[in-house]
C-alpha positions in Angstrom: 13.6 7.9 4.8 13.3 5.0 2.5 16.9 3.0 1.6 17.0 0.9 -1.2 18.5 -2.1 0.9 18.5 -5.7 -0.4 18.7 -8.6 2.1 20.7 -10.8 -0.8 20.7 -14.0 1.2 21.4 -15.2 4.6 22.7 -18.2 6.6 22.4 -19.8 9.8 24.9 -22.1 11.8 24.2 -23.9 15.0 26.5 -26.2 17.1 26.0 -29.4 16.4 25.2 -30.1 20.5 21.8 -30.2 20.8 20.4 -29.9 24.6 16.9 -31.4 25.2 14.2 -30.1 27.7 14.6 -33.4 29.3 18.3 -33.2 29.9 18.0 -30.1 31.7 14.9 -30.6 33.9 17.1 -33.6 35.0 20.3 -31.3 35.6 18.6 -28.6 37.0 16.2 -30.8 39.3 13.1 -29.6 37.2 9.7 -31.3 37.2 9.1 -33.7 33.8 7.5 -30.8 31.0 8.6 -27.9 33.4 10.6 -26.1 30.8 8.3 -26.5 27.5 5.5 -25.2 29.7 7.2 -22.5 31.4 9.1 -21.0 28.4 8.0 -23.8 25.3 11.5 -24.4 24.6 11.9 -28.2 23.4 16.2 -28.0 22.3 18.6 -25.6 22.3 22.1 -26.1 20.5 25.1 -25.1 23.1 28.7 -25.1 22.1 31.5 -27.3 21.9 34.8 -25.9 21.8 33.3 -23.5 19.5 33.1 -19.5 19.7 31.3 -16.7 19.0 34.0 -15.8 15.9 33.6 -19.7 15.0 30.1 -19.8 14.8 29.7 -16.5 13.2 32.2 -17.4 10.6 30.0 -20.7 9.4 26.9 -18.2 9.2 28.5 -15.8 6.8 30.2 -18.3 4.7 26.7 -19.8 4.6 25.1 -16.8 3.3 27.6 -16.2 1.2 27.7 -19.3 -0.7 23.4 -18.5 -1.1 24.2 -15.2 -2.3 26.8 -16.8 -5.0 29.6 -14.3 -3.7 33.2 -14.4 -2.7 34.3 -12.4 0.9 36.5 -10.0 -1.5 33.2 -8.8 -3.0 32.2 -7.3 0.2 32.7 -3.7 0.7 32.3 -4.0 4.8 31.3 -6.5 7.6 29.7 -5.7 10.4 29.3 -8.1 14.1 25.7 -7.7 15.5 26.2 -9.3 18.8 25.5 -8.8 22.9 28.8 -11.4 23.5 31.9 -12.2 22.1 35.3 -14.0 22.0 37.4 -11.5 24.1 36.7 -7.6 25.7 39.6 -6.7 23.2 39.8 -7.6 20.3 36.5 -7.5 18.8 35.0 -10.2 17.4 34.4 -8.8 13.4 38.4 -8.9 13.2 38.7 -12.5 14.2 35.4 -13.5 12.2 37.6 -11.9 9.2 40.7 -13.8 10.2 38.7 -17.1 10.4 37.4 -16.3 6.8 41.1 -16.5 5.6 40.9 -12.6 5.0 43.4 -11.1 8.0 44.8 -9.6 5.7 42.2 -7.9 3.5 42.0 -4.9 4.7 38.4 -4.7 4.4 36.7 -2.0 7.4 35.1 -4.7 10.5 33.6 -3.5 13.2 31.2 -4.4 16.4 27.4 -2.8 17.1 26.3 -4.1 20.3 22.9 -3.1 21.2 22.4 -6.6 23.2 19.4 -8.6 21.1 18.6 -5.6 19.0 22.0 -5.9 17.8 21.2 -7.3 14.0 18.3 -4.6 14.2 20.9 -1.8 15.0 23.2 -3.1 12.2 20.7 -3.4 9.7 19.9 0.3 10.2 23.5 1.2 10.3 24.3 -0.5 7.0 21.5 1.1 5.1 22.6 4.5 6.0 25.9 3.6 4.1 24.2 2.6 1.7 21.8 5.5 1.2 25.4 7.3 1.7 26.8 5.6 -1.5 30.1 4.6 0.9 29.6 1.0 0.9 27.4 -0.9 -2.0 27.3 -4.8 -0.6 27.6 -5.4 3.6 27.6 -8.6 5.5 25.6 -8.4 9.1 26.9 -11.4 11.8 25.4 -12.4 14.5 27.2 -15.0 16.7 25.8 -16.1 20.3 27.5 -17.8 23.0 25.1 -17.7 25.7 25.8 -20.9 27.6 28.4 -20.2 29.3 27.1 -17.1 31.1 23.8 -19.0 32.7 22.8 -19.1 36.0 21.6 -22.2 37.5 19.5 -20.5 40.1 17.9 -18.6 37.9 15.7 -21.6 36.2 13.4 -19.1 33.6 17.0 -18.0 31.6 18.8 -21.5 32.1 16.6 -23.3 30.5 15.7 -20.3 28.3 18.8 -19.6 26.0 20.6 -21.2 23.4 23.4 -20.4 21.2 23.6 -19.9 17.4 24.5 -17.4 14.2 23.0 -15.7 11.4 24.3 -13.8 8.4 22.4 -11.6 6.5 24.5 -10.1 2.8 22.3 -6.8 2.2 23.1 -4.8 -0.8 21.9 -1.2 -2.8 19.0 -2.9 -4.0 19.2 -3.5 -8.3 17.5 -0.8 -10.5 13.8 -1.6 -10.5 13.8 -3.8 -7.9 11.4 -3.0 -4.9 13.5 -4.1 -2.0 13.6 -1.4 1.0 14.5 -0.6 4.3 11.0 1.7 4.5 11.9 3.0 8.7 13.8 1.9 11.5 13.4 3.1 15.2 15.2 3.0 18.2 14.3 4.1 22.0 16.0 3.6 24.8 15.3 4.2 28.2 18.5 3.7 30.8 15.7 3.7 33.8 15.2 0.1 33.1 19.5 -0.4 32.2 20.0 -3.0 35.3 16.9 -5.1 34.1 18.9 -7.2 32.5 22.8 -7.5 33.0 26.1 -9.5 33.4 27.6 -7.5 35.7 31.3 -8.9 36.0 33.7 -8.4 32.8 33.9 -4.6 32.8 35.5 -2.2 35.2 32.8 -1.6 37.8 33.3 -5.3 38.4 36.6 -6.5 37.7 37.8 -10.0 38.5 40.8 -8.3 40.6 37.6 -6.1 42.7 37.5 -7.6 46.2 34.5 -9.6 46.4 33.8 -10.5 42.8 31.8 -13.4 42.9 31.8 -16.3 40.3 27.9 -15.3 40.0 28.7 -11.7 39.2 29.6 -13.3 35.4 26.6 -14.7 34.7 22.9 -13.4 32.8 20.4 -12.1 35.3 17.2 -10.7 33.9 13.9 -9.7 36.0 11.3 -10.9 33.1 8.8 -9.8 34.4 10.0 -5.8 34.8 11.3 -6.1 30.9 7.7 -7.6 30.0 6.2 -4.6 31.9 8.5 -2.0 30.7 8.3 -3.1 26.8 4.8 -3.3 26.6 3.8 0.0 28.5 5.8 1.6 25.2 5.1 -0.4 22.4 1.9 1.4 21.1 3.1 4.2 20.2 6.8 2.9 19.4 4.7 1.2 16.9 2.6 4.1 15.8 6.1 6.0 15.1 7.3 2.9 13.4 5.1 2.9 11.1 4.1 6.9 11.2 5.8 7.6 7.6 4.2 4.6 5.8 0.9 4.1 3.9 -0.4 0.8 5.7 -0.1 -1.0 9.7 2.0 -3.5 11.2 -1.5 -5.5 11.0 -0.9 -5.7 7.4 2.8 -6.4 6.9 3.3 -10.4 5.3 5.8 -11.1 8.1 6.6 -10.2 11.8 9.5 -11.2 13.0 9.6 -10.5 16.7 12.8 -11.2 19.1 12.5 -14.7 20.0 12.4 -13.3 23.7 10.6 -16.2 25.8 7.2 -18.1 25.6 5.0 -15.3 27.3 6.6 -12.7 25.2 5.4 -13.6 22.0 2.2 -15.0 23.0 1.3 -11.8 24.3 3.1 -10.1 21.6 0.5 -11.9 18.9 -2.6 -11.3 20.8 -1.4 -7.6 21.5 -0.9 -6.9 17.6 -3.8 -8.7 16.8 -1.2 -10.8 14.5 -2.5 -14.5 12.3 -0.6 -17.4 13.0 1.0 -17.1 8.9 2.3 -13.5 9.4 4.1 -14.5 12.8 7.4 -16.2 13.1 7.5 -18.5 16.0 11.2 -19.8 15.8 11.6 -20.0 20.1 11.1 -24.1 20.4 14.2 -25.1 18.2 16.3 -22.8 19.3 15.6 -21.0 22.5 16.3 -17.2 22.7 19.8 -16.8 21.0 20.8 -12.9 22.0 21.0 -11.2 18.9 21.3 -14.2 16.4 17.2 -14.6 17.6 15.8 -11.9 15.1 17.9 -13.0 12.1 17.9 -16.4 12.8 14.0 -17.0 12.4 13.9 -14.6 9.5 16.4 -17.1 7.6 13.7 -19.9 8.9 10.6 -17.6 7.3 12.5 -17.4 4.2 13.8 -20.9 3.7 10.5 -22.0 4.8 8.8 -19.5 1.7 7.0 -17.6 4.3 7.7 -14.7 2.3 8.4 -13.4 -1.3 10.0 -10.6 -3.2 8.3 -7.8 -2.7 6.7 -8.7 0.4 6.4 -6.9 3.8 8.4 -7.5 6.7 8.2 -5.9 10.4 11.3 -6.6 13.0 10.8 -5.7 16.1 12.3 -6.3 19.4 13.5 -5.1 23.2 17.4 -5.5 24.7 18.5 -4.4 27.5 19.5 -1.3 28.2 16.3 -0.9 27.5 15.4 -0.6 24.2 12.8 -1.1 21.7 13.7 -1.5 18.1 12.3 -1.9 14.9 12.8 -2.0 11.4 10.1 -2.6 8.4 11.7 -3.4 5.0 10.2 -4.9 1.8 11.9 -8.1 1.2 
């Protein structure tokens, strides 16, 4: 069913530190090139002091000040991430307390569907508005992935980065043709362990004999994801798209998550995509969580990939695993 959902504006913060390919081939012991062939990432920004509620409140502010809004005008924020500050509390409270508004009032919550989180949010937030509950929403999300990596693991090491993205959506304006057109979600627990962090929960709890610094940071087996995606994407696509009148071939921009270097080559040739409708975001940033999809849509737009009116295809996997997707007119 079609929502008349408005991205207003959105904003983007990264920490200031930016890590070269060449400063971690040498910390990691990698060959000269190594990383940018193996996964084409040339920086990523890492923190400094800085969390997830810190970076997340520099994106919203951001898209705020684009959007020409104050916080009060907000009817709701939501926190579209896969980590955070603390287990308890989550993280949309303190973004709100960082904004100067703990004591607003105004409804926060988390949706944590790992890198489909923003994805997830978006389709949560237009079934409030379709609802009539909430009229203007702001989507954050914040990553902190640095501080989970795993040396030993040299493909996500040197793979992600950390960063945030806001997105202000709204009820679209009378007359306007702004829409969020369909928005899917699978998920197939099979494939849950893929990708993990498998200490900071209650199956493996720093007071569990044996708990191993390791246990608390990312492990993913790329190539089972890669396998596992693909095999469904056809017809995730074809239901993606089922209830609309033209093909992901002929949308004006696909955003896909910014996942790793083989992922969205493979992605392009597989949807048959030119280089103008794909955004390609993965070599300034590395693969950010959840602030990947939104982030290199706010690059697309400030870069005047795409217009008013124009077509837009998100799509993604997370672990768990899940494929999502959303097509909207921008």
């Amino acid at each position: 069913m079609s929502v008349p959902l408005q991205i207003l504006a959105m904003g983007k913060y990264l920490p200031p530190r930016q890590v070269s390919a060449a400063e971690l081939e040498a910390r990691l012991n990698l060959s000269h090139g190594w990383i940018e062939a193996k996964n084409g990432v040339s920086v990523r920004h890492y923190v400094d002091g800085e969390s997830n509620s810190d970076l997340g409140a520099k994106a919203l502010q951001r898209a705020l000040d684009k959007a020409g809004l104050a916080y009060e005008e907000l009817d709701l924020l939501i926190n579209a991430s896969g980590s955070y500050d603390y287990p308890i509390p989550e993280t949309s409270a303190l973004i709100q307390d960082k904004m100067g508004q703990g004591n607003s009032g105004m409804p926060s919550f988390t949706v944590d569907a790992t890198c489909l989180s923003f994805v997830t949010a978006l389709d949560v937030a237009g079934a409030f508005i379709a609802s009539g509950r909430y009229r203007t929403i702001a989507i954050v999300s914040s990553e902190v992935a640095s501080k989970s990596l795993n040396p030993a693991e040299k493909e996500s090491a040197t793979l992600l980065g950390d960063g945030a993205a806001a997105a202000i959506v709204r009820r679209a304006p009378e007359g306007s043709p702004s829409a969020l057109l369909s928005s899917v979600m699978e998920t197939y627990g099979s494939g849950a362990m893929y990708t993990h962090v498998k200490g900071g929960g209650n199956v493996c709890h720093p007071r569990d004999a044996g708990v191993r610094d390791s246990d608390f940071t990312f492990h993913m087996d790329g190539p089972a994801v890669l396998g596992s995606a693909f095999r469904r994407l056809r017809p995730f696509v074809k239901k993606l798209f089922g209830p609309l009148d033209f093909s992901l071939q002929e949308v004006d921009l696909f955003v896909p998550h910014q996942a790793s270097k083989v992922a969205l080559e493979k992605a392009q040739r597989f949807f048959r995509l030119r280089d103008e409708q794909f955004a390609n975001y993965l070599a300034q940033h590395g693969n950010c969580i959840a602030a990947s999809i939104p982030m290199a849509l706010h690059d697309a737009i400030e870069a005047g990939r795409i217009q008013r009116g124009g077509r837009i295809c998100l799509l993604g996997t997370a672990a768990g695993l899940s494929v999502g997707g959303a097509v909207l007119i921008y």
